[in-house]
C-alpha positions in Angstrom: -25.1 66.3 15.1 -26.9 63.3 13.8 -26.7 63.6 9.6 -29.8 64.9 8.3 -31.8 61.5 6.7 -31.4 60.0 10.5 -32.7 63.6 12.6 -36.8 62.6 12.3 -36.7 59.2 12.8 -39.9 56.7 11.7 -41.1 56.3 15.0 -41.0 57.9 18.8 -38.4 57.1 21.3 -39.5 54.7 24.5 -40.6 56.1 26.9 -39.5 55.3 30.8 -42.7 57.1 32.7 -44.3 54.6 34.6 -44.7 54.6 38.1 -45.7 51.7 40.9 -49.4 52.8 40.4 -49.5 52.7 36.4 -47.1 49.8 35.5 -50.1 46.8 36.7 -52.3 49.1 34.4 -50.1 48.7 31.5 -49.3 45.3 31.8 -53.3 44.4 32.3 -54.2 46.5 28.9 -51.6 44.3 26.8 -52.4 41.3 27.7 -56.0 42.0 27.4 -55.2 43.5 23.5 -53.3 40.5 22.8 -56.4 38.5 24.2 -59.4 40.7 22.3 -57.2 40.2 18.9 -56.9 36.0 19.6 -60.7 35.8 20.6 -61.9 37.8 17.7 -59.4 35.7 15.3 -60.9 32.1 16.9 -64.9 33.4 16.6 -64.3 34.7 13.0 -61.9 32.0 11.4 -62.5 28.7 10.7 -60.1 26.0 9.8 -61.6 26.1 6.0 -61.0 29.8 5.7 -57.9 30.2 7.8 -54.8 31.5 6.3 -51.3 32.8 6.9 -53.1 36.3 6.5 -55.6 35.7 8.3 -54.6 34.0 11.7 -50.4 34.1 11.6 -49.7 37.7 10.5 -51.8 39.6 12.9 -50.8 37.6 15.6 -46.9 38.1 14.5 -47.9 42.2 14.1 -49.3 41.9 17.8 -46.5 40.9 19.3 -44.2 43.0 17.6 -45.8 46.0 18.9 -46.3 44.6 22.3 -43.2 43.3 22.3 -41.6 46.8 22.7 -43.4 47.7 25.6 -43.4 44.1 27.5 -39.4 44.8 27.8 -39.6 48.1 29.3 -42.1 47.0 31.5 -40.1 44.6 33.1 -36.7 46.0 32.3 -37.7 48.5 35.3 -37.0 45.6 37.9 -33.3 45.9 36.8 -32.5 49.5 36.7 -35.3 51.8 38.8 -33.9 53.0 41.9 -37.7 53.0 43.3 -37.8 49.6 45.5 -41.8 49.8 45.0 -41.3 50.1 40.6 -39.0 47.2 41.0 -41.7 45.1 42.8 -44.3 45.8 40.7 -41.8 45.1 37.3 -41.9 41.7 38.7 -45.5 41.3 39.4 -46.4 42.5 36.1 -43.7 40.4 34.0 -45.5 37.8 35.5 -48.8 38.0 34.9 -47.5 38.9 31.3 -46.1 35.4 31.4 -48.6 34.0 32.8 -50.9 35.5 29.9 -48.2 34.3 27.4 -48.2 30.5 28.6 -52.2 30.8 28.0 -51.9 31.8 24.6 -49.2 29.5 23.6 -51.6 26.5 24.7 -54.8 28.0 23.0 -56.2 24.9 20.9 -58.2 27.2 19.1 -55.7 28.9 17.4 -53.5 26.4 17.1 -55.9 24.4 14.8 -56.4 27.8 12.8 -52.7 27.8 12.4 -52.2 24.1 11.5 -54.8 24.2 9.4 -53.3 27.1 7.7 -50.1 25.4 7.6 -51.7 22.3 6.0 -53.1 24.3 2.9 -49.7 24.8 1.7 -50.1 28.6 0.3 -47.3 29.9 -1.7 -45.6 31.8 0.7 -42.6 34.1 0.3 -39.3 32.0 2.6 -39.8 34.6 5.0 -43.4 33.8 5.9 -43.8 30.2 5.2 -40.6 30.1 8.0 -42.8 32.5 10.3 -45.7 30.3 10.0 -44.0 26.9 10.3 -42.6 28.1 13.5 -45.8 29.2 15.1 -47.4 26.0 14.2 -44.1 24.6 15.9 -44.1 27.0 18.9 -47.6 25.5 19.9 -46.6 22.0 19.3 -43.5 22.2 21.9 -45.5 24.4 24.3 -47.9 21.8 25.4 -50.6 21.3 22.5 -48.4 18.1 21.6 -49.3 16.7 24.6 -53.2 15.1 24.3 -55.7 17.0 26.3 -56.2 16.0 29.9 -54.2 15.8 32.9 -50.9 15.2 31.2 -51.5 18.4 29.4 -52.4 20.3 32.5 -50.0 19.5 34.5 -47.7 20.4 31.8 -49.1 23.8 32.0 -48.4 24.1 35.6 -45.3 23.2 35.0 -44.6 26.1 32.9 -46.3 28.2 35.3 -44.3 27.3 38.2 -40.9 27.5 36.2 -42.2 31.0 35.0 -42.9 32.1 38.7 -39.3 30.9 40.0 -37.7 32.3 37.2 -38.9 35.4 37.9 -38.6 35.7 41.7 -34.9 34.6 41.1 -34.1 37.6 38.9 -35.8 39.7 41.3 -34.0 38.2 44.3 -30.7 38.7 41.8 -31.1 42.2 41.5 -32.3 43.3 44.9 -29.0 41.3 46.1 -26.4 43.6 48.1 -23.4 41.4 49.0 -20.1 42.9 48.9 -16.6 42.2 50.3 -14.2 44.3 52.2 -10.9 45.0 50.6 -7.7 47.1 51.3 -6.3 49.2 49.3 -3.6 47.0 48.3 -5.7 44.5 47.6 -7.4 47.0 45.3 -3.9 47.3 43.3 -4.1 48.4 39.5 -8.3 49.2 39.8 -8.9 52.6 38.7 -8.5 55.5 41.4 -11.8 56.7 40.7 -13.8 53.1 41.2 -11.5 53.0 44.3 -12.9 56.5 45.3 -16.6 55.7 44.8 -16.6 53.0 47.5 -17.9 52.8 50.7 -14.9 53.1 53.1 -15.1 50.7 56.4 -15.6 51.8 60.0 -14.9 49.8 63.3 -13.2 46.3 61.9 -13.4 47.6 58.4 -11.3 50.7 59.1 -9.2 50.9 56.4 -11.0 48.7 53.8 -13.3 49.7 50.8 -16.5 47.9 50.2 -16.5 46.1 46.6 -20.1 45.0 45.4 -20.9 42.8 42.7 -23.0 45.4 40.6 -21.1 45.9 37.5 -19.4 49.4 37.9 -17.8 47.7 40.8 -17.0 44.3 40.1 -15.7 45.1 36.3 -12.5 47.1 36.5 -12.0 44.9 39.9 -11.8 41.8 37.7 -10.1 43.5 35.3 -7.5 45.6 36.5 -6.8 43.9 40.0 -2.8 43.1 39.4 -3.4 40.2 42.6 -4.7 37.1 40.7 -5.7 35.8 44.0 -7.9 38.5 44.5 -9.5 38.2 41.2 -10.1 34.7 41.9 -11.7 35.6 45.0 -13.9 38.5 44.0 -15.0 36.1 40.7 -15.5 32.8 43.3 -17.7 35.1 45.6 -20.0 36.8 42.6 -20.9 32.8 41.8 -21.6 31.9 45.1 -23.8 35.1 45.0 -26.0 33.4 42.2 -25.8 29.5 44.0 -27.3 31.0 47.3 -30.2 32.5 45.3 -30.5 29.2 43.4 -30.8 27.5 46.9 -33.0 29.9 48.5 
């Protein structure tokens, strides 16, 4: 039992309750928050009356409450056993990308921001670092680069880098390669991990099927007394991620 000061805490659990239908649905109403909170910032700000109040902290608030939720969201494609939430965990982290790329390279709010950064307020170290950051952050994204082609195809850049990092991971964990061992090749794992493989039919007769999810490929590397073995199971797992590169 939890000690009494730590039984209610401040605020609710997460909550893992989405489903294939609902997940595009919570991703859309995010990024549209996010978008309704910059658009009313850029029509009610101006440079002269912008301030680390005004245009850095709600924007910093924002994302610290979305930010929550955007990681369950796509922390779905890693563990759901439903091949349809998995797909759309990936769809969704990507348009939330694709949303964040667009409001990193916002001009608009980035001249609120520098302009706020140019007044020089007398911040607390905490909030003058915040806001020298953001300014940063918008900088390095892309509003460095002078409008025009050089800028947009910057952009697309990002985009595309997004997109393949995304369908990598997704590739990554959909991936079900595997090799056959026997049970002396197995030497020193655990007898329960042993136990929970799949045992091999026809040519495999005899063998035990190690994957490279974790609660297989773990105690392998870690207890397998044959260093050749270890070598093996490690040099496959790598070629595992270099054939998803390729691909």
């Amino acid at each position: 039992m939890a000690p009494p000061q730590y039984q209610n805490p401040p605020q609710a659990p997460p909550k893992f309750t989405a489903t294939a239908k609902t997940l595009a649905a919570e991703a859309k109403a995010l990024c549209d928050n996010s978008r309704s909170l910059l658009d009313r910032i850029a029509k009610e700000i101006t440079p002269e009356t912008a301030t680390f109040a005004n245009v850095v902290l709600p924007i910093a608030e924002d994302e610290n409450m979305a930010g929550l939720q955007n990681r369950i969201i796509g922390f779905y494609q890693a563990v759901s056993g439903d091949g349809e939430l998995r797909k759309e965990s990936s769809k969704a982290e990507e348009m939330m990308d694709e949303f964040g790329i667009e409001a990193s390279m916002r001009e608009d709010i980035f001249k609120l921001v520098d302009a706020a950064y140019q007044k020089k307020e007398d911040l607390d170290p905490e909030s003058f670092r915040l806001l020298e950051r953001e300014r940063k952050s918008y900088i390095t994204n892309g509003l460095g680069i002078p409008a025009g082609p050089d800028r947009d195809r910057y952009k697309d850049i990002r985009k595309r880098l997004s997109t393949i990092q995304i369908e990598f991971q997704k590739n990554l964990n959909e991936e079900n390669g595997g090799l056959w061992l026997t049970h002396k090749e197995l030497e020193g794992v655990p007898s329960d991990v042993i136990e929970g493989l799949e045992r091999g039919k026809g040519e495999n007769e005899g063998k035990y099927r190690l994957t490279f999810k974790y609660p297989d490929m773990i105690p392998a590397m870690k207890f397998a007394v044959d260093s050749e073995i270890r070598k093996k199971i490690f040099i496959e797992n790598e070629n595992k991620v270099c054939h998803h590169v390729i691909v």
